[in-house]
N, CA, C and O of each residue as an XYZ file, in Angstrom:
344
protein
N      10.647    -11.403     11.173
C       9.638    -10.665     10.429
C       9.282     -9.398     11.206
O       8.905     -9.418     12.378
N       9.419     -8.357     10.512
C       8.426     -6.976     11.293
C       7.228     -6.190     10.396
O       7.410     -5.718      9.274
N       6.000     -6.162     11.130
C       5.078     -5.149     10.393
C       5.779     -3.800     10.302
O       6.051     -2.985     11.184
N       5.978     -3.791      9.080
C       6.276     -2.614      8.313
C       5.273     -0.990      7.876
O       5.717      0.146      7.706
N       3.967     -1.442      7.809
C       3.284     -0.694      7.817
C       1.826     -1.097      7.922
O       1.663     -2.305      7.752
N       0.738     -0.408      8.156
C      -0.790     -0.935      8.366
C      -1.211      0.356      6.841
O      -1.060      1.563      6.655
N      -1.696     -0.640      6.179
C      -2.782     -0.605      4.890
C      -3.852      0.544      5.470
O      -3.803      0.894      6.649
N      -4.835      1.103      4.514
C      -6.531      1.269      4.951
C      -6.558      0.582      4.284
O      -5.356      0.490      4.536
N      -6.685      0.037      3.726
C      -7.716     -1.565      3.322
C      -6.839     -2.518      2.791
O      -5.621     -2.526      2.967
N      -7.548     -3.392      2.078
C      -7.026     -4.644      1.187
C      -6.230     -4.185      0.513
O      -5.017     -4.386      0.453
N      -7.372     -3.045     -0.449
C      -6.545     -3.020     -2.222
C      -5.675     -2.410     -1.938
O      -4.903     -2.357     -2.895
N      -5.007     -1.399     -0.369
C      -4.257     -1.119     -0.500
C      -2.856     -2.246     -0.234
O      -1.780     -2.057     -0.801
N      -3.012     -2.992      0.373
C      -2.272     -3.688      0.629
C      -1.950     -4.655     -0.747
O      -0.917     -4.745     -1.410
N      -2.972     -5.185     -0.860
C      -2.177     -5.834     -1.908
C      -1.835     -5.016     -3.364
O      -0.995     -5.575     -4.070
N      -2.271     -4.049     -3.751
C      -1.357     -3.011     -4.141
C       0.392     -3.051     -3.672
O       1.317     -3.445     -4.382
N       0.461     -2.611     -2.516
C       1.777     -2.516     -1.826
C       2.472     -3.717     -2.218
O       3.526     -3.744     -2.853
N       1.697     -4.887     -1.723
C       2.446     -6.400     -2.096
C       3.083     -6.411     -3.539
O       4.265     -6.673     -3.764
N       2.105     -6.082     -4.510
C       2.822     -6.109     -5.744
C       3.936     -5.286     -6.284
O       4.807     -5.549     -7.113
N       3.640     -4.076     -5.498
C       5.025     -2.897     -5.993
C       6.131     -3.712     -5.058
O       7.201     -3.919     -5.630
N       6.025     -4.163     -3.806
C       7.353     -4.717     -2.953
C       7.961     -6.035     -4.128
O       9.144     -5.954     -4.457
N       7.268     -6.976     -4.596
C       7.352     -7.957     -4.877
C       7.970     -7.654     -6.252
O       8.751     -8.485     -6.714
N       7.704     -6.591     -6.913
C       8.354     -6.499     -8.320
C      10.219     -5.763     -8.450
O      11.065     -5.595     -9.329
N      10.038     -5.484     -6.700
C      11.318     -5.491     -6.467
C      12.522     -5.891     -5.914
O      13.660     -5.472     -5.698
N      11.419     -7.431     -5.688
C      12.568     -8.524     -5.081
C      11.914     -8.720     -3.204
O      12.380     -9.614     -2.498
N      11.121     -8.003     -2.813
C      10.931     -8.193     -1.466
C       9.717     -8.388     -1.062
O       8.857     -7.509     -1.111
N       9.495     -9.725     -0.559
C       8.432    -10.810     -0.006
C       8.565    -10.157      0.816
O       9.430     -9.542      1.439
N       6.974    -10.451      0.755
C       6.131     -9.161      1.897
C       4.966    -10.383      2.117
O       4.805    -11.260      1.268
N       4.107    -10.309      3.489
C       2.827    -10.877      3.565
C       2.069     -9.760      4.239
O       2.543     -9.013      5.095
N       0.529     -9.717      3.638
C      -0.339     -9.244      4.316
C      -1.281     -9.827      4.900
O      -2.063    -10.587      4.328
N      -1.323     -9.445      6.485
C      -1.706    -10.176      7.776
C      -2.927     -9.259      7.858
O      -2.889     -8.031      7.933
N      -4.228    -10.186      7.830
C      -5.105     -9.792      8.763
C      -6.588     -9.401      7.859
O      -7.594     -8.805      8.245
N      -6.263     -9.991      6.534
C      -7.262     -9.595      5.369
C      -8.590    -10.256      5.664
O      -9.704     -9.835      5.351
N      -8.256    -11.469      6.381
C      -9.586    -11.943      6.170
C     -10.438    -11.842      7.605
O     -11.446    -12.460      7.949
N      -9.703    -10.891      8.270
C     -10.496     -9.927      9.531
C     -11.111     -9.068      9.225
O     -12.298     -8.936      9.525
N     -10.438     -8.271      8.547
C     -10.862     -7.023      7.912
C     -12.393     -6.778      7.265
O     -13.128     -5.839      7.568
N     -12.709     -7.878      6.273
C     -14.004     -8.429      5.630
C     -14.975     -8.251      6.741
O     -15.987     -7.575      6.559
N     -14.724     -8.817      7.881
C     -15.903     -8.520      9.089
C     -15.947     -7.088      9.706
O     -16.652     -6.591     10.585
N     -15.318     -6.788      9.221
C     -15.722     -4.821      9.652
C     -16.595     -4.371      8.566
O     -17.215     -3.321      8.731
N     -16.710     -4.964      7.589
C     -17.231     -4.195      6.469
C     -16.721     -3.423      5.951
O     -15.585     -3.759      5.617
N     -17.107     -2.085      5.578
C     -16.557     -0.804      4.987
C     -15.924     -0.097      5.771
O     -15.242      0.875      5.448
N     -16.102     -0.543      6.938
C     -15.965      0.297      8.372
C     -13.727      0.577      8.303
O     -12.900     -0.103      7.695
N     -13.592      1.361      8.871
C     -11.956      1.829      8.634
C     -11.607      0.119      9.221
O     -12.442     -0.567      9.811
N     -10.227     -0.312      8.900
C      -9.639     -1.950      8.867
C      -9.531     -1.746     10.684
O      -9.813     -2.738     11.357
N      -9.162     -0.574     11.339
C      -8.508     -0.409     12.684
C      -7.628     -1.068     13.360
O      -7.603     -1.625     14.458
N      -6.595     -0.830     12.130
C      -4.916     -1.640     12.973
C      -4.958     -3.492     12.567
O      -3.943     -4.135     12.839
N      -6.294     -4.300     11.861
C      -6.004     -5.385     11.716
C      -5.138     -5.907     10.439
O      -4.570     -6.995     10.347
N      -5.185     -4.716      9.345
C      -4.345     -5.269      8.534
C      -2.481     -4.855      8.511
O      -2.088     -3.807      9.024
N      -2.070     -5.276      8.229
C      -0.566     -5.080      8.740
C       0.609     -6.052      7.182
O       0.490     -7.096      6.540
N       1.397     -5.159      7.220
C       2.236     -5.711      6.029
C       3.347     -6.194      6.854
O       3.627     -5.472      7.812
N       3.854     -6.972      6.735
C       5.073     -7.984      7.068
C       6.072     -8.317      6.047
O       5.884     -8.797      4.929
N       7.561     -7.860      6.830
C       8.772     -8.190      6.165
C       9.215     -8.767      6.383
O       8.629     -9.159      7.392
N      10.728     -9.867      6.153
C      11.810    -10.299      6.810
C      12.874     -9.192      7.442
O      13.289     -8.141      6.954
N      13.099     -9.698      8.454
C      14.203     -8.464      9.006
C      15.022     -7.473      7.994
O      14.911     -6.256      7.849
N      15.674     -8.182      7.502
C      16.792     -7.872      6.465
C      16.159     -6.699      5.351
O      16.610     -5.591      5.062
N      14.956     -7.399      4.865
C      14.357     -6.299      3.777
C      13.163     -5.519      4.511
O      12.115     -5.369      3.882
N      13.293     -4.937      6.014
C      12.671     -4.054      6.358
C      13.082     -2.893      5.805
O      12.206     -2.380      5.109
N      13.978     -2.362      5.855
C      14.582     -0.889      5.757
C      14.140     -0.701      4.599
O      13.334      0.228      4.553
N      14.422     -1.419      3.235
C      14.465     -1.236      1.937
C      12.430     -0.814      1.505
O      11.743     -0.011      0.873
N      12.316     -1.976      2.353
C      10.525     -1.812      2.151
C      10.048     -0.547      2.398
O       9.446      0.255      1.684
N      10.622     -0.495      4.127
C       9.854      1.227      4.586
C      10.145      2.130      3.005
O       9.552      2.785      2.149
N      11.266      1.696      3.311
C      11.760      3.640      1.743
C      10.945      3.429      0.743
O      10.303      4.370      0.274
N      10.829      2.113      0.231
C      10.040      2.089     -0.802
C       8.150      2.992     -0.766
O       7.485      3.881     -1.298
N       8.109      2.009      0.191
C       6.208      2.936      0.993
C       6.116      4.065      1.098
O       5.158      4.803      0.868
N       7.821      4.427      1.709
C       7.433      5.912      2.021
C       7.685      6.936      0.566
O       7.220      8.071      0.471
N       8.568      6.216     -0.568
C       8.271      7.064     -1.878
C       6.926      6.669     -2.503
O       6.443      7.662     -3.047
N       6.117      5.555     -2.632
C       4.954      5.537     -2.542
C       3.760      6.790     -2.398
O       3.094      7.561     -3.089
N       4.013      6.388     -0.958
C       3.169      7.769     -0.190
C       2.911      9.299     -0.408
O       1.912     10.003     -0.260
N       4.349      9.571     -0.865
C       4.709     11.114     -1.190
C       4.700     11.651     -2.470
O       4.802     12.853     -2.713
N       4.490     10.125     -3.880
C       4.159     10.454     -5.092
C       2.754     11.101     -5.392
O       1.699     10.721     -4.884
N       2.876     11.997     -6.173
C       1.899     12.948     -6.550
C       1.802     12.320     -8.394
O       2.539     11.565     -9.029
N       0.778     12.924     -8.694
C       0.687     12.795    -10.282
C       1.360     13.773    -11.118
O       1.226     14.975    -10.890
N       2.095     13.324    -12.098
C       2.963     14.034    -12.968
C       1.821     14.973    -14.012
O       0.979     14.445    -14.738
N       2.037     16.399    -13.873
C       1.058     17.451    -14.618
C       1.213     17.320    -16.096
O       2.099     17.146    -16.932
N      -0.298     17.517    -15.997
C      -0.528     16.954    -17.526
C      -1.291     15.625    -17.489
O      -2.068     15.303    -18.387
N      -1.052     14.906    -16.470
C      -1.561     13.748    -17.033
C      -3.337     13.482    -16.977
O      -4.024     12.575    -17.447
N      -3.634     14.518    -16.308
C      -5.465     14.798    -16.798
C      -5.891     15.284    -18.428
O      -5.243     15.764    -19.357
N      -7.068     14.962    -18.274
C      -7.667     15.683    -19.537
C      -7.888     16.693    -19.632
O      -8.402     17.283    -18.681
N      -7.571     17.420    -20.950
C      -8.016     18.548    -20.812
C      -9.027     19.405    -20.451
O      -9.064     20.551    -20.003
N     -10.073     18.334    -20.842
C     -11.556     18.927    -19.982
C     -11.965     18.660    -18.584
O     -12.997     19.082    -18.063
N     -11.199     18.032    -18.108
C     -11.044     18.191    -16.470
C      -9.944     18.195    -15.586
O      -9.346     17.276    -15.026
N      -9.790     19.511    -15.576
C      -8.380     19.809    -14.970
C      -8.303     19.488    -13.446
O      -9.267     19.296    -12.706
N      -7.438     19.472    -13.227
C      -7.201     18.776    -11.429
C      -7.487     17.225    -11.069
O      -7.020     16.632    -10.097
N      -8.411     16.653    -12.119
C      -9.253     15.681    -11.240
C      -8.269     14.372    -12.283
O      -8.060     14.535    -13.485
N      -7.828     13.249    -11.560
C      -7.002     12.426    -12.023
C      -8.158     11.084    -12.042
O      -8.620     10.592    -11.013
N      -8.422     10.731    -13.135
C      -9.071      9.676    -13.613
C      -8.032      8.683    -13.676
O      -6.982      8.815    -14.306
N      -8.445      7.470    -12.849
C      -7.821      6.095    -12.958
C      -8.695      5.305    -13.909
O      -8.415      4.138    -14.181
């Protein structure tokens, strides 16, 4: 197993878990229920995503197209331009 990457928080992580997982690669996230005792406060290195050896490489690329996606233009409203409503 190798930590593959450290989350800022939960939702990000288990976010991540579900995009890895819909592509075939079991992932665990280590350290969630540390995290809760910081509060709001930044996680600081306790949460951590975990691979099997084999589907490290595939994971990183995946995170790292993750990371570098931007929102496709247009997809705001017209009455508020720039600002991307989830």
């Amino acid at each position: 197993m190798q930590r593959i990457y450290e989350p800022q928080d939960v939702m990000e992580g288990e976010l991540l878990l579900g995009m890895l997982a819909s592509e075939g690669i079991a992932a665990y996230l280590t350290g969630q229920h540390l995290a809760g005792a910081a509060g709001d406060l930044p996680a600081l290195s306790l949460l951590g995503l975990m691979v099997d050896d084999d589907q490290a490489h595939s994971a990183r690329e995946l995170i790292a197209a993750y990371n570098a996606a931007s929102p496709l233009p247009g997809d705001e409203p017209d009455n508020i331009q720039g600002t991307l409503l989830c």
